[in-house]
GUTITOR-854642 format. One record per residue: chain; x, y, z of N, C-alpha, C, O in turn. Coordinates in steps of 0.02 Angstrom, whole numbers, always signed. Layout:
BEGIN
- kette,npx,npy,npz,capx,capy,capz,cpx,cpy,cpz,opx,opy,opz
- A,X,Y,Z,X,Y,Z,X,Y,Z,X,Y,Z
...
END
This chain:
BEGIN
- kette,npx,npy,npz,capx,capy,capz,cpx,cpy,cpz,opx,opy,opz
- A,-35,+4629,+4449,-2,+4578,+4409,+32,+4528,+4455,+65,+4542,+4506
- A,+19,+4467,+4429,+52,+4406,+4488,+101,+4364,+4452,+93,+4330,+4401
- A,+154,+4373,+4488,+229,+4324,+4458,+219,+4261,+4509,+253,+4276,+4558
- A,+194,+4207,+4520,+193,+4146,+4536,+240,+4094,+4527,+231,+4055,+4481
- A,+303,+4086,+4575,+357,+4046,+4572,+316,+3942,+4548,+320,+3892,+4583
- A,+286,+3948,+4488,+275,+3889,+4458,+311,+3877,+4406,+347,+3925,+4392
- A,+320,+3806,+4350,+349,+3810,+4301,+434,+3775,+4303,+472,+3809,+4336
- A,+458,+3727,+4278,+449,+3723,+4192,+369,+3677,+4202,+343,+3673,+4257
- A,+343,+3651,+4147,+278,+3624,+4161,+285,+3581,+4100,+302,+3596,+4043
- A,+267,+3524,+4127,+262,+3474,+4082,+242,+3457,+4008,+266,+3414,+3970
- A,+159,+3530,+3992,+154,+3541,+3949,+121,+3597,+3932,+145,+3652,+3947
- A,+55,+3590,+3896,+13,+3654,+3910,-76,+3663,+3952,-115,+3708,+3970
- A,-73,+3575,+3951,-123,+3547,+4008,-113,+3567,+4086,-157,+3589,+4122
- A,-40,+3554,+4106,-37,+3543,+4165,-7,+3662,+4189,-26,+3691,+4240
- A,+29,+3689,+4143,+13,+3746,+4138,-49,+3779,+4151,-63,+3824,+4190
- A,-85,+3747,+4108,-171,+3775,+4112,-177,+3766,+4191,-172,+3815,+4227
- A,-187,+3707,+4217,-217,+3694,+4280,-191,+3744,+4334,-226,+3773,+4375
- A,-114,+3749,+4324,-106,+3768,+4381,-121,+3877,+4383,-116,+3925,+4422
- A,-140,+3863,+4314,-140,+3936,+4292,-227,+3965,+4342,-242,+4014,+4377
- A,-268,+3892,+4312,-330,+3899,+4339,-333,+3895,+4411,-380,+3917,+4443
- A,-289,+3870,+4432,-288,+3873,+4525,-287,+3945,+4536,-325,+3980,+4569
- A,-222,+3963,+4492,-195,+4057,+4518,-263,+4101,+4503,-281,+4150,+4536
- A,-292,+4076,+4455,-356,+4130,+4437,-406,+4134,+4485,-432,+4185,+4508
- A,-421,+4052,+4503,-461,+4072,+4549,-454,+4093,+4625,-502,+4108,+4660
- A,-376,+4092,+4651,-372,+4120,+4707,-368,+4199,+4696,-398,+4232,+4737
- A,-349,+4216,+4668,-364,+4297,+4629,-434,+4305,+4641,-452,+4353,+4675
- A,-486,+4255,+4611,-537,+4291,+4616,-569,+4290,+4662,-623,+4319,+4667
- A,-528,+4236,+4730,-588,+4240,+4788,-641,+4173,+4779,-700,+4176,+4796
- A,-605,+4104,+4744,-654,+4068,+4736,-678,+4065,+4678,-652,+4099,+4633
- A,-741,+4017,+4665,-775,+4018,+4588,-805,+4081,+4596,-824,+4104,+4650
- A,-809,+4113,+4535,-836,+4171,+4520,-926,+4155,+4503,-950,+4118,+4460
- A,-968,+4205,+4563,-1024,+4213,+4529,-1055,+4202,+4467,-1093,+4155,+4458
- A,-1038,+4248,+4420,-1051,+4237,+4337,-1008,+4199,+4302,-953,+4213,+4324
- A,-1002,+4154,+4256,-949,+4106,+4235,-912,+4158,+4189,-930,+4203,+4152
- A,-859,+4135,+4205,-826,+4182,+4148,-821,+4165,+4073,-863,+4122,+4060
- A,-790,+4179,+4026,-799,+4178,+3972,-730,+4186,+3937,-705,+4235,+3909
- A,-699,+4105,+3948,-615,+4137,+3936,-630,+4115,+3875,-674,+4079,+3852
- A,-572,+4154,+3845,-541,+4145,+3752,-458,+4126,+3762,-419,+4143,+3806
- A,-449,+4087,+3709,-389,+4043,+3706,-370,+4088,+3643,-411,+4109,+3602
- A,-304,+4099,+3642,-280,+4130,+3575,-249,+4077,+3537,-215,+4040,+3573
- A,-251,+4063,+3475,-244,+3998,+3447,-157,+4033,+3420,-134,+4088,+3406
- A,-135,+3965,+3424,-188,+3885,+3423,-156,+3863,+3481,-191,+3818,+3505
- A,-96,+3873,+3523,-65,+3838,+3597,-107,+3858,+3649,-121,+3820,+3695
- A,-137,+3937,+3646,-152,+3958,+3706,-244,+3920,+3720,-269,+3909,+3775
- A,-272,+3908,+3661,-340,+3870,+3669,-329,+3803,+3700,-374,+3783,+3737
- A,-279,+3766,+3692,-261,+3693,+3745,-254,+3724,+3815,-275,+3689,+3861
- A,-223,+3794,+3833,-224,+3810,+3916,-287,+3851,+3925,-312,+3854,+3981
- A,-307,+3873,+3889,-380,+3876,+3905,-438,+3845,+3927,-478,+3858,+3972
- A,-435,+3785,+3871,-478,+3731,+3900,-448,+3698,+3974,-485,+3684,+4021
- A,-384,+3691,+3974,-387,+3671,+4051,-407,+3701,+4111,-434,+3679,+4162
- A,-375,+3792,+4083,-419,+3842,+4117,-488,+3836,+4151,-497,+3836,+4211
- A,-543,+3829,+4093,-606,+3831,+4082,-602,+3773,+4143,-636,+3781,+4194
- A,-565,+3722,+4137,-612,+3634,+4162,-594,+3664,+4258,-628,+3630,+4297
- A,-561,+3703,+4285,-548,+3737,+4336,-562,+3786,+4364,-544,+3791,+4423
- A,-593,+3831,+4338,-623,+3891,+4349,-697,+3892,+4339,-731,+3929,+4375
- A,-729,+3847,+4286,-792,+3840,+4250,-801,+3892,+4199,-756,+3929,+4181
- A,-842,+3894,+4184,-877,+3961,+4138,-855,+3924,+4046,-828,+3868,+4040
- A,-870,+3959,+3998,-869,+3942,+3942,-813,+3968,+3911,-786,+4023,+3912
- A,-794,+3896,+3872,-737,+3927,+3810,-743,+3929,+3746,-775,+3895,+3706
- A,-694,+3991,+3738,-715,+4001,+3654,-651,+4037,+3648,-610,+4042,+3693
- A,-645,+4071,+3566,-570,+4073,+3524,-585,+4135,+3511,-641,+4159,+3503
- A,-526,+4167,+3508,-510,+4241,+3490,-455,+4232,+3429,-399,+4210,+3441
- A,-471,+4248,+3373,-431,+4247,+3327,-371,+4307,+3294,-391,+4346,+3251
- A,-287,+4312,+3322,-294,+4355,+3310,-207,+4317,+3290,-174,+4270,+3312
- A,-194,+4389,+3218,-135,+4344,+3188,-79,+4376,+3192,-74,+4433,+3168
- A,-18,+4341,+3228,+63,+4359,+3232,+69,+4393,+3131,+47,+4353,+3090
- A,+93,+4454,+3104,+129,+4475,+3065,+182,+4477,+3090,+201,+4499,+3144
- A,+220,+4438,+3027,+285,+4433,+3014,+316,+4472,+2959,+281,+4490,+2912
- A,+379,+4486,+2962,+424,+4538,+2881,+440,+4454,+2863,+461,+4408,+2897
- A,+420,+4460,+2800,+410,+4421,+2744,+465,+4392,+2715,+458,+4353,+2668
- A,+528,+4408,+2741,+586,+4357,+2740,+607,+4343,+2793,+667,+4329,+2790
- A,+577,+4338,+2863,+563,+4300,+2930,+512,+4303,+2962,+500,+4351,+2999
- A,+480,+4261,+2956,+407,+4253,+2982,+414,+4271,+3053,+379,+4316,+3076
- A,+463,+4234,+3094,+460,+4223,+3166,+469,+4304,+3178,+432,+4317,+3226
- A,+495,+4352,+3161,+510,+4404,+3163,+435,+4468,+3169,+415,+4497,+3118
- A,+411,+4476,+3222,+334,+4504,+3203,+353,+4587,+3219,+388,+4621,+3256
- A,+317,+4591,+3174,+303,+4668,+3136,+243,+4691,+3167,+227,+4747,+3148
- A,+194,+4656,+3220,+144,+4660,+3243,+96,+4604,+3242,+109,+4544,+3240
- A,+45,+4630,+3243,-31,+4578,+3248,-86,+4604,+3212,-86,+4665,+3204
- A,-140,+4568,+3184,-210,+4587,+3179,-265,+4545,+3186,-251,+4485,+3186
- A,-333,+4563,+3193,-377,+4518,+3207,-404,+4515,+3144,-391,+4550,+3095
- A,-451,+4461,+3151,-509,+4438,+3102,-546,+4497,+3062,-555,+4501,+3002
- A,-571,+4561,+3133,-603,+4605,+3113,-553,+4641,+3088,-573,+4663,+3034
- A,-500,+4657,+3099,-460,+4697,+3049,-404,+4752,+3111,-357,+4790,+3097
- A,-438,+4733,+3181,-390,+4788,+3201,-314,+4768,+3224,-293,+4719,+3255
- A,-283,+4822,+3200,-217,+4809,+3184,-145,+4843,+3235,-144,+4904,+3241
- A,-89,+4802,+3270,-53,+4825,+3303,+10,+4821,+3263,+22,+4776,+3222
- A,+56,+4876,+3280,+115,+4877,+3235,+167,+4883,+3286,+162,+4929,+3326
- A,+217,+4843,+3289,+278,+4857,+3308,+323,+4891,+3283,+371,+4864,+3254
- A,+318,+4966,+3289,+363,+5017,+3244,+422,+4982,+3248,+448,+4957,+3198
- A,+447,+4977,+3306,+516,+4951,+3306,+555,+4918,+3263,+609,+4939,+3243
- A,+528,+4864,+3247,+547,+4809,+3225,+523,+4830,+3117,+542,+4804,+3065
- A,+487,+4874,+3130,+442,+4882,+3059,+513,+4927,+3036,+534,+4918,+2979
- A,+546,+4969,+3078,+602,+5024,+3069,+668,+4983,+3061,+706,+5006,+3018
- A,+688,+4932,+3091,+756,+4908,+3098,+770,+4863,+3036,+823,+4855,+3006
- A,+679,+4825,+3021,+701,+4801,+2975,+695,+4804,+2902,+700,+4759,+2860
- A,+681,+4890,+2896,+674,+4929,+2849,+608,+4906,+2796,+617,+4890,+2738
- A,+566,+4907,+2818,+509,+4868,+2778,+488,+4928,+2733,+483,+4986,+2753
- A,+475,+4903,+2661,+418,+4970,+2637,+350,+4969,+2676,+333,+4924,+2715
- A,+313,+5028,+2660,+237,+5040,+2674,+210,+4977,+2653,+197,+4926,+2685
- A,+203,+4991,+2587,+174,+4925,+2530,+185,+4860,+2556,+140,+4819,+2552
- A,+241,+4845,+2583,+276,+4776,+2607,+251,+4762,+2652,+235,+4705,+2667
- A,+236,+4832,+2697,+196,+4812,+2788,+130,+4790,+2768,+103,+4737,+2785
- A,+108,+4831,+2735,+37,+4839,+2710,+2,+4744,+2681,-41,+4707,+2706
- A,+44,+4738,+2626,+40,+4672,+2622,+42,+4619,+2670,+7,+4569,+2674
- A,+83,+4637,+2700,+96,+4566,+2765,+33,+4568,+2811,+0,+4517,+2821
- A,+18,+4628,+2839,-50,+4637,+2874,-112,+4619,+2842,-154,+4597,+2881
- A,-131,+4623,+2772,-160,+4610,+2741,-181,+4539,+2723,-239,+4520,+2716
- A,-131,+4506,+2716,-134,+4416,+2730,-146,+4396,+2762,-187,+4350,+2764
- A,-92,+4438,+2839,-140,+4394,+2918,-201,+4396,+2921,-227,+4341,+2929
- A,-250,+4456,+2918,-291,+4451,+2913,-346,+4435,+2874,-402,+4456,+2892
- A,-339,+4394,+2816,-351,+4337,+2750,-374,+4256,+2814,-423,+4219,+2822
- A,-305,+4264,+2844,-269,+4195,+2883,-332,+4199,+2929,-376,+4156,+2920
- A,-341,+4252,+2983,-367,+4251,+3029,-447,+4234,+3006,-485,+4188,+3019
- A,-452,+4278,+2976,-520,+4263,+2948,-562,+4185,+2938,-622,+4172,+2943
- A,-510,+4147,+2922,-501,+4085,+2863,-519,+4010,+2918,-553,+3959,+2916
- A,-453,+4059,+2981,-456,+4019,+3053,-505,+4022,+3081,-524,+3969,+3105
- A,-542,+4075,+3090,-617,+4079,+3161,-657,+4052,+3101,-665,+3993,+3116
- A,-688,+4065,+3037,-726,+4004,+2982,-733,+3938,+3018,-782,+3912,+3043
- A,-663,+3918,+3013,-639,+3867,+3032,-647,+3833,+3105,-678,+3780,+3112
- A,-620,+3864,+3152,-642,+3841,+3190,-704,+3867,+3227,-700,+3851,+3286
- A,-746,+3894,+3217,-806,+3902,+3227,-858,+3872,+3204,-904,+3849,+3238
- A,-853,+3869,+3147,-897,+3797,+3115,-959,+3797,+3090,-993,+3749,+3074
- A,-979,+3893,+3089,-1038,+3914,+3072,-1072,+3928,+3152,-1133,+3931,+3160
- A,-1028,+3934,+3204,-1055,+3935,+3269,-1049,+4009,+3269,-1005,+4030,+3231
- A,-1091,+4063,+3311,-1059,+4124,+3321,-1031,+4145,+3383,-1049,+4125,+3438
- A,-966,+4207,+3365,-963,+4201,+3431,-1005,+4232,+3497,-1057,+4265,+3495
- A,-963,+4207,+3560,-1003,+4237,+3625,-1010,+4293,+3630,-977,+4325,+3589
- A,-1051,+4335,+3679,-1059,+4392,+3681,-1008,+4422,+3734,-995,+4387,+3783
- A,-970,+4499,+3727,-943,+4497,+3789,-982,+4556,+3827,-963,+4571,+3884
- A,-1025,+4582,+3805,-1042,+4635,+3870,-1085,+4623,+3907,-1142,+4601,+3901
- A,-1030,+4650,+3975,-1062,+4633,+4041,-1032,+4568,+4053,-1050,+4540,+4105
- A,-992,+4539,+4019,-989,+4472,+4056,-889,+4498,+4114,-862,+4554,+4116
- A,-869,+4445,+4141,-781,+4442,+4148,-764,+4416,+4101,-803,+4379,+4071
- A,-708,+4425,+4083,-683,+4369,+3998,-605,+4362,+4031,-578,+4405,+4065
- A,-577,+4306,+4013,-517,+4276,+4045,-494,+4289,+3962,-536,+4284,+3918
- A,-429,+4305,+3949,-389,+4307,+3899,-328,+4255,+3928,-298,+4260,+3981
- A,-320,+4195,+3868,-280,+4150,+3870,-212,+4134,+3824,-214,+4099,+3774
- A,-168,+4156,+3843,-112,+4143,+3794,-65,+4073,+3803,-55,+4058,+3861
- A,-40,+4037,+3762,+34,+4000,+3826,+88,+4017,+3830,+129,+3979,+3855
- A,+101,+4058,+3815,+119,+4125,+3843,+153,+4175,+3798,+152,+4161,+3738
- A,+193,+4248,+3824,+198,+4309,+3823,+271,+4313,+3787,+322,+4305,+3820
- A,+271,+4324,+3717,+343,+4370,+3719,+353,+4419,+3680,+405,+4446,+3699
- A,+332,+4444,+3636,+321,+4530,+3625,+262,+4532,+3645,+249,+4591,+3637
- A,+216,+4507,+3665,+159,+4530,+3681,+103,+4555,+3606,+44,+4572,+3610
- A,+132,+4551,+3563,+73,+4583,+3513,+24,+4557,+3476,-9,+4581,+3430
- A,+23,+4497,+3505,-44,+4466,+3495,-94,+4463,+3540,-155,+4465,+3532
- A,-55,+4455,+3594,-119,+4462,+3671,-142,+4544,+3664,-201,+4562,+3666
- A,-94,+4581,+3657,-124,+4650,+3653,-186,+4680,+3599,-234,+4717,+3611
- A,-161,+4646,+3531,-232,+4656,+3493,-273,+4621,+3504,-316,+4630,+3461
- A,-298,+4561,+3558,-353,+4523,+3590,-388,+4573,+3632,-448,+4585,+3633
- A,-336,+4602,+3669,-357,+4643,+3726,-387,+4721,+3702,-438,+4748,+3722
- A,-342,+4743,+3657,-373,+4820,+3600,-443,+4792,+3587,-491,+4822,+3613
- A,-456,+4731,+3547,-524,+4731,+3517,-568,+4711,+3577,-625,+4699,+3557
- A,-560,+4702,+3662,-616,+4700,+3694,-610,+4765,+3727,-655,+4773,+3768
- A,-568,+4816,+3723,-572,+4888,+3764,-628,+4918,+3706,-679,+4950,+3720
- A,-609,+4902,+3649,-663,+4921,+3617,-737,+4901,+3587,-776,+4927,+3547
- A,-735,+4844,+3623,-802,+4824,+3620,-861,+4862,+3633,-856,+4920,+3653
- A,-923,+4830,+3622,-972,+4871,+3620,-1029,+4847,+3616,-1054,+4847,+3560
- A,-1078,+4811,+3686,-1062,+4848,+3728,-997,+4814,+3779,-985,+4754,+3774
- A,-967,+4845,+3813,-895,+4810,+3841,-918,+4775,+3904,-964,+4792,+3940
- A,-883,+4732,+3909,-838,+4683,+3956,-853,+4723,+4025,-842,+4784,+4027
- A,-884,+4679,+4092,-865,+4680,+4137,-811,+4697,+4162,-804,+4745,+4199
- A,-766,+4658,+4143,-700,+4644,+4186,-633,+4609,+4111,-653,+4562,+4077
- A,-605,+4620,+4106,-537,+4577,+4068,-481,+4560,+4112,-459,+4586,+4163
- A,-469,+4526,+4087,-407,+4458,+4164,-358,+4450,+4085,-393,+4468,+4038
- A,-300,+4432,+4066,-252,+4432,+4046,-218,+4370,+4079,-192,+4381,+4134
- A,-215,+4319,+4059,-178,+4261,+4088,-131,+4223,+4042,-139,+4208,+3983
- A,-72,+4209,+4089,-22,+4154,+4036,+35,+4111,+4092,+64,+4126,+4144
- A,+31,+4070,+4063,+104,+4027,+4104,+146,+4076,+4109,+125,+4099,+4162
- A,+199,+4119,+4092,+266,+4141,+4065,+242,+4209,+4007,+204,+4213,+3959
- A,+283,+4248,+4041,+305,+4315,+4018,+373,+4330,+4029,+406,+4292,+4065
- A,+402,+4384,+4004,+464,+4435,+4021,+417,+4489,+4052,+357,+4502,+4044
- A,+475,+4519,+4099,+437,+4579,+4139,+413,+4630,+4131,+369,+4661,+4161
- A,+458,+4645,+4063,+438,+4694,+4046,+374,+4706,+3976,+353,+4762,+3965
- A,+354,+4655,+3940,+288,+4659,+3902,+243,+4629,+3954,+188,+4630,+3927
- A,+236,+4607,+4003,+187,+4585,+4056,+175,+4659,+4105,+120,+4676,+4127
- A,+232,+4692,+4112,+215,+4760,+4136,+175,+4819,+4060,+133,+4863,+4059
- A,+205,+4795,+4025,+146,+4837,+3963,+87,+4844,+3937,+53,+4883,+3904
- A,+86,+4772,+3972,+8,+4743,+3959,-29,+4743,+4009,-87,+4726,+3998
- A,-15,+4755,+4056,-59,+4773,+4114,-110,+4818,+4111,-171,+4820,+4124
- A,-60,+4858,+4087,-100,+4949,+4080,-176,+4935,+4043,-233,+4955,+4054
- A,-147,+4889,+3995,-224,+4868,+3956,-279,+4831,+3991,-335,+4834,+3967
- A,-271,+4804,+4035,-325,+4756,+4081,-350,+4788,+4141,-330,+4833,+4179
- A,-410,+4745,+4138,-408,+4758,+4223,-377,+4720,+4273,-382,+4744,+4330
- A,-341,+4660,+4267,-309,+4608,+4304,-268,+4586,+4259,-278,+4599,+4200
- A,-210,+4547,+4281,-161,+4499,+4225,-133,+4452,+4307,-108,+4471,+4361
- A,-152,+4387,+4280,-94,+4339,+4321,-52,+4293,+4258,-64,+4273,+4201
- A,-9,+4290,+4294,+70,+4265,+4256,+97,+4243,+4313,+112,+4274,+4364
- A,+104,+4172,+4296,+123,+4113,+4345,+219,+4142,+4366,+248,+4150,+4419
- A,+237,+4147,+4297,+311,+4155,+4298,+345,+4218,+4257,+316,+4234,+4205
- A,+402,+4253,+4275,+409,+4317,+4260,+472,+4320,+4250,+500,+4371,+4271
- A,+520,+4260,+4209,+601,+4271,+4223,+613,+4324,+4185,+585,+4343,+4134
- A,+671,+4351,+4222,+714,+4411,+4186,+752,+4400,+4152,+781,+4445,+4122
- A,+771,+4321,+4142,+840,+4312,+4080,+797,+4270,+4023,+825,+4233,+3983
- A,+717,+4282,+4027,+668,+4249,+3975,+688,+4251,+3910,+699,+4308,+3889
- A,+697,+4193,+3863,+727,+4184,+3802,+671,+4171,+3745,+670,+4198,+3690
- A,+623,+4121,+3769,+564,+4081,+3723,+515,+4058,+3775,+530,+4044,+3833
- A,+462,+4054,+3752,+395,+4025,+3765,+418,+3947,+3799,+414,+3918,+3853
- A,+441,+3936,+3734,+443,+3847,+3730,+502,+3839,+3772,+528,+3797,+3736
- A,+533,+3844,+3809,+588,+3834,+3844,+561,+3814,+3922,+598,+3793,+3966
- A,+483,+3825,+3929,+475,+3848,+3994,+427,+3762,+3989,+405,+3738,+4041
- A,+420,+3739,+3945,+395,+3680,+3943,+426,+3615,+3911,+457,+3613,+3858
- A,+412,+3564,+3954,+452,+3489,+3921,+431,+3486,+3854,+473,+3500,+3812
- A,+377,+3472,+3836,+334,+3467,+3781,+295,+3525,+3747,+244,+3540,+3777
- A,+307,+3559,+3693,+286,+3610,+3673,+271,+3604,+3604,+264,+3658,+3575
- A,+265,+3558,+3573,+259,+3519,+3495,+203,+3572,+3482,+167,+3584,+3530
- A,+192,+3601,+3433,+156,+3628,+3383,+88,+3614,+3377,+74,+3565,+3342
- A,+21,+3663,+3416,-42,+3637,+3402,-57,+3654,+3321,-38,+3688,+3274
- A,-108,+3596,+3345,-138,+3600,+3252,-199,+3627,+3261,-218,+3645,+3317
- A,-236,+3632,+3211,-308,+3653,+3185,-354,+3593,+3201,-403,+3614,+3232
- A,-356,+3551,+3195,-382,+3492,+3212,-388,+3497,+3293,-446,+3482,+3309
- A,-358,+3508,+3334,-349,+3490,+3383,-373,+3544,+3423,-397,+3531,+3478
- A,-368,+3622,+3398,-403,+3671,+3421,-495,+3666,+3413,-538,+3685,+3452
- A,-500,+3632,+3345,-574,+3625,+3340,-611,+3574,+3378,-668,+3577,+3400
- A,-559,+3517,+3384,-567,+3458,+3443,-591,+3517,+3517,-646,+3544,+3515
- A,-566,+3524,+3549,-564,+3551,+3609,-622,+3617,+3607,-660,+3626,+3655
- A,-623,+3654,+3559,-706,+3687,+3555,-760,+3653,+3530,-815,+3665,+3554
- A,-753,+3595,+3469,-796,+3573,+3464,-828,+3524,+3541,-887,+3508,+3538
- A,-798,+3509,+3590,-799,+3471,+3640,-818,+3510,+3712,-830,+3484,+3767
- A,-819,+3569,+3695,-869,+3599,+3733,-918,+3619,+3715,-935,+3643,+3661
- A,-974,+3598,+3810,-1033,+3596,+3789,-1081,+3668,+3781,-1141,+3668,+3765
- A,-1037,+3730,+3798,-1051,+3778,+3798,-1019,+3841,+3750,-999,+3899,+3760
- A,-1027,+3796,+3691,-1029,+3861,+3618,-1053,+3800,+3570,-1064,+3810,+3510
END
């Protein structure tokens, strides 16, 4: 795992780039086979594509959805994907006393959401294949971690699996960037503060991607 004294960063372009420098000195140069990064929508697909325009290889979207307890969204109870697999933050599912039924529901919608999103931005395209390939996982960045982690669950379990998985983001805390390791075969992380508060703190500009703008940037590559 690499803590890289970079950052605050102007936005999530100039993040990307310098993210794609760190990847590829990690890897020793351009990599043989192109890799095959995924952007987790909708911020982390803008550092992806800058990723991609630095490293090469093809981009494409991993759809996977922040659950929230249902009288605070920002508050996540976990994650799930499109296909349905599902991470739970006991913790947070316990403190803030949720029913079964209540969890059950909330997971149940994200993944309605998620579904609704890869439709969407896919466009009737399918996705890439990952076995045998490297696949770069793209966030803008890390703070419970439980969305990068159900990206990363549904390629341990792929089938047939992944070469290689790389785990990348501007900004983490140390300690879900040390949790998430265990799951990869590589993770670089530009920046690693210990008094880490928010994502958006670590950038001038952090305005809210849209849907439009995620489909802009896949529809605009020439490789999906």
């Amino acid at each position: 795992m690499t803590g890289i004294k970079m950052g605050p960063w102007r936005d999530r372009e100039q993040a990307g780039r310098e993210l794609g420098r760190a990847l590829l000195e990690r890897l020793g140069g351009s990599p043989m086979q192109p890799p095959l990064v995924l952007g987790l929508p909708r911020g982390g697909v803008v550092v992806a594509a800058a990723v991609t325009e630095v490293i090469g290889g093809e981009l494409d979207v991993l759809v996977v959805r922040k659950v929230g307890v249902p009288w605070h969204r920002e508050l996540a109870i976990g994650a799930v994907t499109a296909s349905g697999l599902r991470i739970h933050n006991t913790d947070v599912i316990r403190r803030s006393r949720l029913r079964d039924q209540d969890a059950e529901v909330a997971f149940a919608n994200a993944q309605r959401e998620a579904q609704d999103r890869e439709r969407l931005f896919r466009a009737g395209r399918p996705s890439l294949e990952f076995g045998g390939r490297m696949i770069v996982v793209v966030d803008d960045g890390l703070a419970t971690g439980a969305t990068a982690l159900a990206a990363v669950e549904l390629l341990e379990n792929a089938r047939p699996a992944p070469e290689r998985v790389i785990l990348a983001a501007p900004v983490a805390p140390p300690d879900t960037a040390a949790r998430l390791a265990s799951h990869v075969d590589d993770m670089v992380v530009l920046r690693l503060p210990a008094d880490f508060m928010a994502v958006g703190e670590w950038f001038d500009d952090f305005t809210q991607v849209d849907d439009a703008t995620v489909k802009r940037l896949l529809d605009g590559s020439a490789t999906i």
